[in-house]
N, C-alpha and C positions, 0 to 999 in steps of 0.2 A: 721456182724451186731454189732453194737454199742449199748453196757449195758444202759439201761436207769437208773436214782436212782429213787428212790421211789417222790420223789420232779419234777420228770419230769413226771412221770405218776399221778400223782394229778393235778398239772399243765395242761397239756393233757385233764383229765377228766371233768376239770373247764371249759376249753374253747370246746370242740369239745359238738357241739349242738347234733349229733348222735351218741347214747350209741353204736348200731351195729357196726358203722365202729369203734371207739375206740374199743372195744373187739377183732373186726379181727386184726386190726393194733398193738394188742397188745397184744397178744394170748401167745406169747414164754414168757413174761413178767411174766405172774400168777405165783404164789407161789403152786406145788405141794402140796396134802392137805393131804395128804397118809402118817398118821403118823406112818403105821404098822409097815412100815423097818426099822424105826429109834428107833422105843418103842422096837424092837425085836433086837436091836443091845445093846441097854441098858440093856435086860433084859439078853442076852447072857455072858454078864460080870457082872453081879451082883451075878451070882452062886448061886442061890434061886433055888429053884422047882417052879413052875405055884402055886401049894397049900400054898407053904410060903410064897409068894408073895399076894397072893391074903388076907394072915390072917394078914401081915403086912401093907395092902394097905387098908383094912379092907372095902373087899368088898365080893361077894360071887365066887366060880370057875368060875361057869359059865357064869358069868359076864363077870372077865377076859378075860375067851377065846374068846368070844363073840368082847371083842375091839380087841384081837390080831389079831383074823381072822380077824377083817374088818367091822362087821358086825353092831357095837355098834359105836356109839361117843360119847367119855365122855364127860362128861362137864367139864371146867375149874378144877372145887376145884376137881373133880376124878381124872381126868390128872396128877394133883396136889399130890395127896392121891399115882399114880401110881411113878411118882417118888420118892418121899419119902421112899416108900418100899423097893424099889431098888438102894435106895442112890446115885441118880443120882446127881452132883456138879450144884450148881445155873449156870452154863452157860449151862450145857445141860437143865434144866430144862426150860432155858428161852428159849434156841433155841426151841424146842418144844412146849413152848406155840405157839411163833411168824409164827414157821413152819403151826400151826393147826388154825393159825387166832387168838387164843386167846390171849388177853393183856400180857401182863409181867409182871411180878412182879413188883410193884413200891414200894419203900420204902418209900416216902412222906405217905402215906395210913397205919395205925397201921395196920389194921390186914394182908397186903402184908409183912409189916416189921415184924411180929413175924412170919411169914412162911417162909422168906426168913434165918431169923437168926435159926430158925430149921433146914432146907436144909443146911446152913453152917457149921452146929456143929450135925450135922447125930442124929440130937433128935427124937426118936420115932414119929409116930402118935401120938399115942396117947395123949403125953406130947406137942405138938404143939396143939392139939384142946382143952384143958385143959386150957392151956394158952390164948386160945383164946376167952372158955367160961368165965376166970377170965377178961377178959378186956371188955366182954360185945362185944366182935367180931360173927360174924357167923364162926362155924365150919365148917370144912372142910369136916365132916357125920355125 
């Protein structure tokens, strides 16, 4: 079977009048949404505990566990919040928004570009949402 790019499956979904047959005929195509393996591959090399992770990520335990297992979907800026703690490098961070559906980072967008140059230069949370309050951005909690 021959790879479609994302430009042929847009293409495809403009012109095919039936949403159904598009979905069957194009089933192997979707993007796996299952961010657990990959957030648990990151979180496996970052060498945190679950509890320092989650007071870096500045969120509560059992939150955490709750996305690890499966069970929660974070939003964007938490996702967000989840890398950061774990000092994941902007390509894994994008690959995982893109993996989970979520946009990527853009850097044209100030408050994408003061979260990006955080993630570059491993700046706390904290000091990323600081910065983001001083520019009149929404924070990231």
């Amino acid at each position: 079977m021959q790879e479609k790019s994302t430009g042929d499956l847009n293409q495809e979904l403009m012109t095919q009048p039936n949403l159904d047959r598009y979905i069957t005929e194009n089933e192997a195509y979707f993007t796996d949404v299952d961010m657990t393996v990959f957030l648990t591959e990151l979180y496996n090399r970052c060498g945190l505990s679950k509890a320092e992770l989650a007071r870096q990520a500045e969120m509560s335990e059992v939150y955490l566990y709750q996305v690890f297992s499966g069970r929660r979907r974070p939003s964007r800026d938490r996702l967000l919040c989840l890398c950061i703690g774990m000092e994941a490098s902007l390509e894994e961070t994008q690959h995982l928004l893109r993996r989970v559906g979520y946009a990527p980072i853009y850097p044209r967008l100030k408050r994408d570009a003061i979260i990006s140059h955080g993630i570059l230069h491993r700046t706390p949370l904290e000091q990323i949402n600081d910065k983001l309050f001083a520019e009149n951005e929404k924070t990231l909690f």
